[in-house]
N, C-alpha and C positions, 0 to 999 in steps of 0.2 A: 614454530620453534625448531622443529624439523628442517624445515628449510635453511634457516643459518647454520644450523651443525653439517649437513651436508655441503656448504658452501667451505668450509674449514677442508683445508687440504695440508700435509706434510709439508709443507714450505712457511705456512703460520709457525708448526711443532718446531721449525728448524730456527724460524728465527726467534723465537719467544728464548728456545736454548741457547743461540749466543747471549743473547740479553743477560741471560741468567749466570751464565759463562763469566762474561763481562764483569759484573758483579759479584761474583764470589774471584775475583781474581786482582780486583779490586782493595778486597777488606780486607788485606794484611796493611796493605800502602795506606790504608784511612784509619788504622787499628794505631798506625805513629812505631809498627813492628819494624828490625829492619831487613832489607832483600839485596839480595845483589843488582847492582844497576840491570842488568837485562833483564831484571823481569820488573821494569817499566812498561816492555812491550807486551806483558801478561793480555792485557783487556782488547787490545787492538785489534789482535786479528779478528776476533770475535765482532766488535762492533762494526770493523770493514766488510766483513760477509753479512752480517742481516742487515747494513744501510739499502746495499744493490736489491739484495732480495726483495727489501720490504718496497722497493721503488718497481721493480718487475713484479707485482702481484698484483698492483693498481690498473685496470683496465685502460687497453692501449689511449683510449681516445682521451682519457683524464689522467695520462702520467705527465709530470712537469722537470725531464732531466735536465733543465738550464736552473730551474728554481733549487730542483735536487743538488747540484755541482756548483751552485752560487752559497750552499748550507753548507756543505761539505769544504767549501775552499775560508769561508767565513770562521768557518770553527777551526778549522786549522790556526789561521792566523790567533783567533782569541786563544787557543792550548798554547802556541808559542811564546803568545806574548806572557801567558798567567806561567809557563814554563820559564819563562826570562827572568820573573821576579818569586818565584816562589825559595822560600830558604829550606836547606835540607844539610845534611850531614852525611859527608864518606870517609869510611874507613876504610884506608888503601891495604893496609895489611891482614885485614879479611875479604876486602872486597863486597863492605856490605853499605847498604844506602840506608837512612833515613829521613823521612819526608814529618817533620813536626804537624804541621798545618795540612796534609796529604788530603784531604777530605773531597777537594774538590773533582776529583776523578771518580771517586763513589756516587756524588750529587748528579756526576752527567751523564755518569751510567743508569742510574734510577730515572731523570726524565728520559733518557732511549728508550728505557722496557714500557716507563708510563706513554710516551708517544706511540711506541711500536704498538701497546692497546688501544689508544685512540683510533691509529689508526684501523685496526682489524673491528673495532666496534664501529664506525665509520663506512668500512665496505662491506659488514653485514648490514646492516641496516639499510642499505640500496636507495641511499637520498639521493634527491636530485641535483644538488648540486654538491661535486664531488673537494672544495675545496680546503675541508678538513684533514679527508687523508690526504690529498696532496702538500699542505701545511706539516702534518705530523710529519711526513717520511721527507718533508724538509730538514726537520726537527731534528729525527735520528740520523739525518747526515750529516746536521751540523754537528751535534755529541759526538759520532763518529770520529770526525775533522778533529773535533778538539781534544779525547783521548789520544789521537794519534800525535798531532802537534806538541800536544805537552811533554807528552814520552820523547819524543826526540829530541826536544830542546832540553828538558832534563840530562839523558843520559849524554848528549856533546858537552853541556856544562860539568856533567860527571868527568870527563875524561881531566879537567885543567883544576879541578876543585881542588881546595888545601886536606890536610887529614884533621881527622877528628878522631878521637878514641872512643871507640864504639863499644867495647868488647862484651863489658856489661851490659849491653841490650841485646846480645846475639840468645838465639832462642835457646 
């Protein structure tokens, strides 16, 4: 037991904390509350710095950056596309957004931190075949890809959207 706690280094703490980041930054947009369009990009940066980390912690010989950056370009594409057809509402004269159905950015923020523990329970556990954390820190690049994708296609669809009178849901 010993041994696994000492393998645990400041770079686990750091990504476990975007994850978490990620996630509380999230629950307003899944809450159906509403935000100003820029803070779509609440969750992103958070999940763009723990995908790289959690891919540079995997030992050199079992890291897979083509498998990592085939996750990461995939999920972009699905955020874009689930960004294309997602329905929301703006108020131009407060500048505030609502996402009715918004949830799906909370769902892929929770499998990140669930993957990001797979994988950390994966490279303590010192298996022999290291295809799980390589799979997972796919995984968190694909969530990654796709919180980021979605946010951007959201907020360019923000810029041309009609108005909606919000005023009563402003907090």
């Amino acid at each position: 037991m010993l041994e696994a706690v000492l393998k645990l280094n400041i770079l686990h703490l750091i990504v476990t904390c975007c994850d978490g980041a990620a996630i509380l930054a999230l629950l307003r947009e899944a809450r159906g509350r509403t935000l100003p369009p820029v803070q779509l990009f609440n969750a992103v940066p958070f999940a763009l710095a723990a995908a790289p980390l959690l891919l540079a912690m995997g030992a050199p010989e079992t890291r897979a950056p083509r498998l990592w950056l085939a996750g990461l370009v995939a999920g972009m594409v699905l955020g874009a596309v689930r960004g294309s057809f997602l329905k929301f509402q703006l108020d131009r004269m407060y500048s505030r957004l609502r996402l009715p159905n918004g949830r799906d950015g909370l769902w892929a923020s929770c499998v990140m931190a669930f993957c990001t523990l797979v994988a950390f329970g994966a490279g303590l556990a010192n298996a022999p075949n290291p295809g799980l954390e390589v799979g997972a820190a796919g995984m968190v690049a694909a969530c990654a890809g796709y919180l980021t994708g979605r946010a951007a296609t959201l907020w360019r669809r923000s810029l041309s959207a009609p108005h909606h009178t919000l005023h009563h849901l402003l907090p």
